[in-house]
N, C-alpha and C positions, 0 to 999 in steps of 0.2 A: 565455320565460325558463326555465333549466333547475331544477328544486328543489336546494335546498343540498344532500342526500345524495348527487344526480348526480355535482354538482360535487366533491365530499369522495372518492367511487369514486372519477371519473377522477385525480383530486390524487395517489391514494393508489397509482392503477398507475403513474402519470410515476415515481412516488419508486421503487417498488418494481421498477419494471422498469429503471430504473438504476444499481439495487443490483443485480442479476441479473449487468446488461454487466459492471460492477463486479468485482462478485465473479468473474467469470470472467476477465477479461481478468487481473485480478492474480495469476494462475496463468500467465501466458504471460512475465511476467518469474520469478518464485518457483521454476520450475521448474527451473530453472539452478541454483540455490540449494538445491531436495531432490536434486537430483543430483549435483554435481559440488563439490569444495572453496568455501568462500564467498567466496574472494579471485578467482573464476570468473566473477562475477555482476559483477564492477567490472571487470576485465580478462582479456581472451579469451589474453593471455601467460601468466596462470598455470596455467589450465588449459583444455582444450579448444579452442586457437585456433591450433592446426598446421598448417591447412591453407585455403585460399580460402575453401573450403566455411563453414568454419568463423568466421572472421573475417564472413565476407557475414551467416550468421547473426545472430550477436552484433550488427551494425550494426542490420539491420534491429530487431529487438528494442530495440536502444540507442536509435534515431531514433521506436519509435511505441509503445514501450509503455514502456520503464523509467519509474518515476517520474507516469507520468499516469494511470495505474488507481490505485496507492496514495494517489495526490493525488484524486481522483473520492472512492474511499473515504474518506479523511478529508473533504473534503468534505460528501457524504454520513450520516456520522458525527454533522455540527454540527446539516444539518437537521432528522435522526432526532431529537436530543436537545430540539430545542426543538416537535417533534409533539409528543413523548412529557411533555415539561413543561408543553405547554398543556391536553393530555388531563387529567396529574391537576389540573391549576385549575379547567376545567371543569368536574369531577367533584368539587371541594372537599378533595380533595387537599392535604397542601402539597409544593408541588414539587421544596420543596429534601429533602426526607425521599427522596420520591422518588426523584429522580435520584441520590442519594448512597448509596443503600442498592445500586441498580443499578451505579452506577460501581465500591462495591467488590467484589461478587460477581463483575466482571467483570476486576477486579485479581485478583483467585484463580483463575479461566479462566487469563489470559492467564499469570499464573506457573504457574500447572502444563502449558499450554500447551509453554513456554518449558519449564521441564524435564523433561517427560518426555515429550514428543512433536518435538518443532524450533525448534531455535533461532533461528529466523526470525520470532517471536511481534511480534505490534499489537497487541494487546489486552489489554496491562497499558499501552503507550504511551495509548492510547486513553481509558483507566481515570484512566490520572492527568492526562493532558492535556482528558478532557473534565471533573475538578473543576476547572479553573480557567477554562474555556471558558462555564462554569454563572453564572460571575459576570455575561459579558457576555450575557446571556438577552434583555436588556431595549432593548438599544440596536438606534437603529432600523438601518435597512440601511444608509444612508452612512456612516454616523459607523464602522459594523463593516469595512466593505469600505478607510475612509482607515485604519484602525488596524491592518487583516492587512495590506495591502500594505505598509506602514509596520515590523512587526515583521516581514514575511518580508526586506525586504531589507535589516533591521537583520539577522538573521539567516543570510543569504547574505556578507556584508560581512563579519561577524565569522570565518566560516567558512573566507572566500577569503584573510582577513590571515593566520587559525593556519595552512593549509595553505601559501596560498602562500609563509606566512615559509619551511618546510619546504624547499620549492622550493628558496628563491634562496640558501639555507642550502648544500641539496648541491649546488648550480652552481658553490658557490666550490671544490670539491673536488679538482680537476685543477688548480688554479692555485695552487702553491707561494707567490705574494708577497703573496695574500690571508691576512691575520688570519684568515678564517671556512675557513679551508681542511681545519682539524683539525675542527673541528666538522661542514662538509660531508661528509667521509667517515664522522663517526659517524652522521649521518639514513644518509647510504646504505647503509650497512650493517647498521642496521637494517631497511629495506626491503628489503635481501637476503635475509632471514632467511624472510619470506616464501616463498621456493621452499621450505626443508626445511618450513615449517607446512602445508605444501600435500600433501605427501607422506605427514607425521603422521596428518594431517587424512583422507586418504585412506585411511589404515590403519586409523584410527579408526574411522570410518564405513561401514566394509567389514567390523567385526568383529562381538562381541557386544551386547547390550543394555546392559550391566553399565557394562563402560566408559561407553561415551558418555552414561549417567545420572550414573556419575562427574566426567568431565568438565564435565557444566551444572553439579552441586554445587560443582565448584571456582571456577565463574564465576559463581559466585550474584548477584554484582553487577550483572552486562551489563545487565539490565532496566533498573535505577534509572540506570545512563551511557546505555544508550538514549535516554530521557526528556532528560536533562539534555544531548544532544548535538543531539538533534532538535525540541525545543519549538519553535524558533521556525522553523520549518517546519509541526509538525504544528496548534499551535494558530491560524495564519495560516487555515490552509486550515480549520480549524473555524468560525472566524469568519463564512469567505466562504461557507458552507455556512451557517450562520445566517442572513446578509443576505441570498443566494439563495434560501433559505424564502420570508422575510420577505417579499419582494420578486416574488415568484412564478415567478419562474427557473425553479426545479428542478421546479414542480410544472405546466409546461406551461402556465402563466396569459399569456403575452407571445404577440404575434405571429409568425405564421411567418417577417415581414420582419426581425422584429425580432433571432430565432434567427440570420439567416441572417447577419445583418451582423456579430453576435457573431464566428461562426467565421470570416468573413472579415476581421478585425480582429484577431484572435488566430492564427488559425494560419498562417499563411504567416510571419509575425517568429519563432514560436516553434519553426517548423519548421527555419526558416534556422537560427538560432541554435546548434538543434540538431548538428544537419550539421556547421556549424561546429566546435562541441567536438569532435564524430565523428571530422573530419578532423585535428584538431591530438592527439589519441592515435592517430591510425593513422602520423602523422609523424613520432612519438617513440616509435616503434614499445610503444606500450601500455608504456609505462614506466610502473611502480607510482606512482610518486611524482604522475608526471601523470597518470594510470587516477585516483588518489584525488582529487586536486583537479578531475578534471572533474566524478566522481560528486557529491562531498558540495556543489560550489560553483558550477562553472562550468555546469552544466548546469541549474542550479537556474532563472533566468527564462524558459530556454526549457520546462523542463516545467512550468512554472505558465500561460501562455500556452498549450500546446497542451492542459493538461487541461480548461480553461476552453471553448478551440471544441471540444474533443470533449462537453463536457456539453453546448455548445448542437444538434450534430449529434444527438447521440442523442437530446436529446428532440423533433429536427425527426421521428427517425426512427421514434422511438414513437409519436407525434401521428398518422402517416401511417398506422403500422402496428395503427392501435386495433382492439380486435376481432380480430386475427387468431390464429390456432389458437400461433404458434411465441412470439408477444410474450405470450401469456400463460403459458407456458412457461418465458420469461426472467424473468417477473414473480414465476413463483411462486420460480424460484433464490431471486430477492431477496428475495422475504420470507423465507425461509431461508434468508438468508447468512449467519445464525453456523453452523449448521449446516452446509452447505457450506463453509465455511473452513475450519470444523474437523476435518471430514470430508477435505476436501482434503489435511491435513497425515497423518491416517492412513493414508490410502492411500496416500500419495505415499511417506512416508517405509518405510514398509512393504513398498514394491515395490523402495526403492533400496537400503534401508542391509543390514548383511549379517544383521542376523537376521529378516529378509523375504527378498524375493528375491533380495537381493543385488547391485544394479546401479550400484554408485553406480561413476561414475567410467566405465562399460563403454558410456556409450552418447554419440552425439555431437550436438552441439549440433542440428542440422535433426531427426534422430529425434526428439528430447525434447518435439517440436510435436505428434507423433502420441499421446505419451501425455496431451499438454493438451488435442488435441480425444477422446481417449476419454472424460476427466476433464470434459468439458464437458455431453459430449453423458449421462453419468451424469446430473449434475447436473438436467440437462431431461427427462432421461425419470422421476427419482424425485419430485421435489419436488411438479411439480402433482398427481399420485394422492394423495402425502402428505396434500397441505393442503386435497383434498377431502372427506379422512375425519377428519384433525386439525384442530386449532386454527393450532397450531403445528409449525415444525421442534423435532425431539426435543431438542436444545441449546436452541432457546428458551425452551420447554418448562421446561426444566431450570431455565435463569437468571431468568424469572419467574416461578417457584415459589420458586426461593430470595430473589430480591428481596424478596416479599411474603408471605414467613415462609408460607405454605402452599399445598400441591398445587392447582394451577391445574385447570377443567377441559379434557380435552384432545381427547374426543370430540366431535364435530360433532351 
């Protein structure tokens, strides 16, 4: 039998080197979004989808990553928070001090995040969705796993009604003997509106600093509608990262038969599904109206299904890969994946917007992969040196010092 500390290491790379894939793979959808207008990242019609090339991209991306690294991530997220909450019990801690003191230092990240580096920020969602994720700490794994599934497709349902009223709203729009005909013209017109934001957005983006810190201050809001547009998304998927702790999921405790039948049970319904949405915006030729309702709704059970067999895959593949030079590499990203996230947004935004290098909008979808594996392969070459001679990634660093009101030690 192996001693408990064995067991606790290897627990501790399953988690950490899923947070690695994690955090990387969520730069392979992101990156569409430090690049090119945001209404780009939901439909390849408003920007960057001119040409086959381009359309094939966007698929491929649409079919295997949108939505199921950020799902991993929050995920990941839940079980983080309930390591992190058993540590100060352990330790005599009280947990709720704890995690409450972390949650809002990590509100102050994610809003400065949010305006002054990309508008693209989790970590004020994270912040606030993991105070009410804190309540559910205690419940065992079933009762967590019936209650996410339960709010996520309360949460899909309510999504598919607002949007899709939107829909059947502008369908009445070409037909004169409909009541709703005046009204269908006004959604649609407002979704036309879209191509000039896109163009703004573009000019925006390609300009100075100045502005576009004006512009978040004018949308000071967008975080807190964040939250309250995606809760019952993000806190599902916290849940099931809690039961998956719990339950030993995530941290390589289950059989490899057991792994295997996981991703066999999930990914092929969630693939199909996928495909499906795929195909029904490429038939309505990436029409906004439908682009929005696949993102926010229709697309929603099939990436919860394929982020599910991607977790079981990776940890078949980490189990496999124990020990080796490149899985401890991805191990170390993840123990630095606030740092690397964050890092992520500096660079990235830095290389696109105009007072960096200037490339937003200049580069086309398939290129945009080659700046995600530079952006990867940084990640792996910095992180393990780092954290052979740190404690921490230098943001970690950062956010448990400020958690616990003083400088943490940081040398090894």
């Amino acid at each position: 039998m192996r001693e408990d500390s064995e067991v606790a290491t290897e627990r501790l790379v399953t988690l950490d080197a899923l947070r690695g894939f994690a955090v990387m793979g969520i730069l392979a959808m992101n990156i569409v979004a430090f690049a090119m207008p945001e209404m780009a990242y939901v439909s390849p019609k408003a920007y960057g989808g001119e040409t086959a090339s381009d359309i094939s991209a966007w698929t491929i991306g649409f079919l295997l990553f949108d939505g199921k690294m950020r799902g991993l991530f929050s995920i990941l997220f839940g079980a983080s928070m309930l390591l992190i909450v058993d540590r100060a019990e352990a330790s005599g801690q009280n947990p709720g001090a704890v995690h409450y003191r972390r949650m809002m230092w990590l509100a102050i990240f994610g809003l400065c995040h949010y305006f002054f580096i990309w508008w693209g920020d989790i970590l004020f969602l994270y912040a606030a969705v993991g105070c009410v994720a804190f309540a559910f700490r205690r419940w065992e794994p079933r009762r967590l796993i019936k209650w996410a599934l339960g709010l996520f497709t309360l949460g899909v349902l309510l999504t598919a009604f607002f949007f899709g009223s939107q829909l059947a709203v502008a369908s009445a729009a070409d037909n004169p003997a409909s009541t709703m005909a005046e009204a269908g013209r006004d959604v649609r017109d407002e979704y036309a509106k879209i191509d000039d934001e896109v163009i703004e957005e573009t000019a925006l983006y390609r300009g100075s600093y100045l502005p576009i810190l004006d512009e978040r201050l004018g949308n000071a809001a967008n975080p807190f509608v964040g939250v309250l547009m995606t809760i019952l998304e993000t806190l599902p998927l916290m849940m099931l990262g809690m039961a998956l702790f719990r339950n030993g999921f995530l941290t390589g405790a289950w059989t490899p038969a057991a792994y295997r039948r996981t991703a066999q049970r999930w990914l092929p319904p969630g693939l199909l599904l996928t495909i499906l949405v795929a195909w029904i915006q490429w038939r309505a030729g990436f029409d906004y109206l439908v682009a929005v309702n696949a993102f926010m709704a229709w697309a929603a059970p099939g990436r919860l299904m394929m982020t599910i067999a991607y977790a079981a895959l990776l940890v078949l593949l980490i189990r496999r890969a124990a020990g080796s030079v490149w899985l401890a590499r991805v191990a170390a990203a993840g123990r630095a994946a606030f740092s690397n996230y964050l890092g992520t947004s500096i660079v990235m935004t830095t290389t696109f917007y105009g007072y960096g290098l200037g490339l937003f909008g200049e580069v086309d979808r398939w290129t945009l992969y080659l700046f995600c594996l530079g952006m990867w392969a940084f990640m792996l070459l910095w992180s393990k040196p780092w954290l052979e001679r740190f404690r921490y990634g230098p943001f970690e660093w950062l956010w448990r010092s400020l958690a616990r009101g003083a400088f943490q030690p940081m040398r090894r």
